[in-house]
VMD Tcl script that draws the C-alpha trace (Angstrom):
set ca {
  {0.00 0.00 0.00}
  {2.37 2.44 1.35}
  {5.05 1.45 -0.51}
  {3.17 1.46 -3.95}
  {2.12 4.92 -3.28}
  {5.72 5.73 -2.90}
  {6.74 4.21 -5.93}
  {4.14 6.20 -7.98}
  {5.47 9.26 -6.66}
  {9.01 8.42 -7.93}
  {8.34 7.02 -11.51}
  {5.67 7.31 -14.33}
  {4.64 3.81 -15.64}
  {4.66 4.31 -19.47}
  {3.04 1.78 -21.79}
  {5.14 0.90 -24.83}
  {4.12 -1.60 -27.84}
  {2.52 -3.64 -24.61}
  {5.57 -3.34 -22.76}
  {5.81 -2.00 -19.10}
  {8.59 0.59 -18.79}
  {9.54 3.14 -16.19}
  {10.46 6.95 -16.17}
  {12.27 8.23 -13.18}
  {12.38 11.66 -12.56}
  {15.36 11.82 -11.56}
  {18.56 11.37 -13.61}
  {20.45 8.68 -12.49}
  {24.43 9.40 -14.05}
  {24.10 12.70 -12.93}
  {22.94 12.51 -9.26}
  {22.12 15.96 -7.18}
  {25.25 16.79 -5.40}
  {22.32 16.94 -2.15}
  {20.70 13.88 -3.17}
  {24.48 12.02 -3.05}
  {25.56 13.59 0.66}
  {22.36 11.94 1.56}
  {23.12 8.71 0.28}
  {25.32 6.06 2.21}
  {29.16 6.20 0.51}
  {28.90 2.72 -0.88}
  {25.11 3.75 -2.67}
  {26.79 6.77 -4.23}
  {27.77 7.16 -8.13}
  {31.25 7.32 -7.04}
  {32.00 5.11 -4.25}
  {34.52 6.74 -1.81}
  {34.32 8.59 1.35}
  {34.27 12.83 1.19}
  {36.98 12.85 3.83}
  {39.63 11.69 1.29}
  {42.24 13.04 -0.26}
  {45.74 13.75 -1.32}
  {48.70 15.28 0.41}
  {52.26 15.95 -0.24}
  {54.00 14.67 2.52}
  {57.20 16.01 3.42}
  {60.20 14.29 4.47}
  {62.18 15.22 7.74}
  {65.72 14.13 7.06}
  {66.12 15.39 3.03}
  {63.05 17.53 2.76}
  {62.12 15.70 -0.30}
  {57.73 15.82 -1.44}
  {55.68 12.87 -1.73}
  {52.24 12.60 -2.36}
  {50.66 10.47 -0.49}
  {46.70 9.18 -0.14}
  {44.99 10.07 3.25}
  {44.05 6.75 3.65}
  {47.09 4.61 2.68}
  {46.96 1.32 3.28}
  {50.67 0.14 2.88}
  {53.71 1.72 4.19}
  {54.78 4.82 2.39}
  {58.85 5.16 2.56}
  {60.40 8.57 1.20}
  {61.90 7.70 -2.40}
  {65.46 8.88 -1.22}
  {66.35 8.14 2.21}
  {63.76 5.26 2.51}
  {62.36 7.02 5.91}
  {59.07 5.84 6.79}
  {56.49 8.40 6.10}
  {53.36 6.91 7.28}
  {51.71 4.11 8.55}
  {48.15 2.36 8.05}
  {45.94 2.46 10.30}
  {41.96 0.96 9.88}
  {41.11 4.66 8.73}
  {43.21 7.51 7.85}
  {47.20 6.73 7.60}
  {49.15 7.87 10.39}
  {52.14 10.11 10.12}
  {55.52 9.93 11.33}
  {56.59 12.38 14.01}
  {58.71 15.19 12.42}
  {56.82 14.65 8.71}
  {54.50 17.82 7.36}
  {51.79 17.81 4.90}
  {49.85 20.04 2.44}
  {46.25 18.98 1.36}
  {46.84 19.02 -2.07}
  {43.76 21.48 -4.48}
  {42.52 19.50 -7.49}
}
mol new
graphics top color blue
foreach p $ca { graphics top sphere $p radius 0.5 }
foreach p [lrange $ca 0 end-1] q [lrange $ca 1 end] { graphics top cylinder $p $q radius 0.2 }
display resetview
């Protein structure tokens, strides 16, 4: 009952050549940027979280730049003095005492 009523709301039932088809209203490839924040992140388009992104990391021994992905999950060593830059954790990688980073702008 409820449900139906729901469903007629959201979609036009369109009779084709005796053939049931549907018409949403709203377009699927190119979601509401509201209508995706409201979504879980594994029902959305593009399945990652909003929280992340990438940084250059820099190295406290050379001072060397490497960019890095918030939420590494390996162990990121700097390219030159093979100094461990950060960690994985079950979330966000964790950084090594004395490293900086920059969010980096797309």
């Amino acid at each position: 009952g409820a449900s139906l009523a729901l469903f007629r709301a959201s979609a036009r039932i369109v009779s084709r050549f005796g053939k049931m088809t549907y018409r949403v209203d709203e377009d699927l490839l190119h979601p509401s940027e509201a209508s995706e924040k409201r979504k879980y992140k594994l029902k959305r388009l593009v399945q990652s979280p909003y929280t992340a992104s990438v940084m250059d990391v820099k190295c406290p021994g050379r001072f060397n730049i490497t960019t890095v992905f918030s939420h590494a999950q390996t162990v990121v060593l700097c390219g030159s003095c093979s100094t461990v830059l950060c960690q994985p954790t079950g979330g966000k990688a964790r950084l090594t005492d004395g490293c900086s980073l920059r969010q980096k702008v797309e």
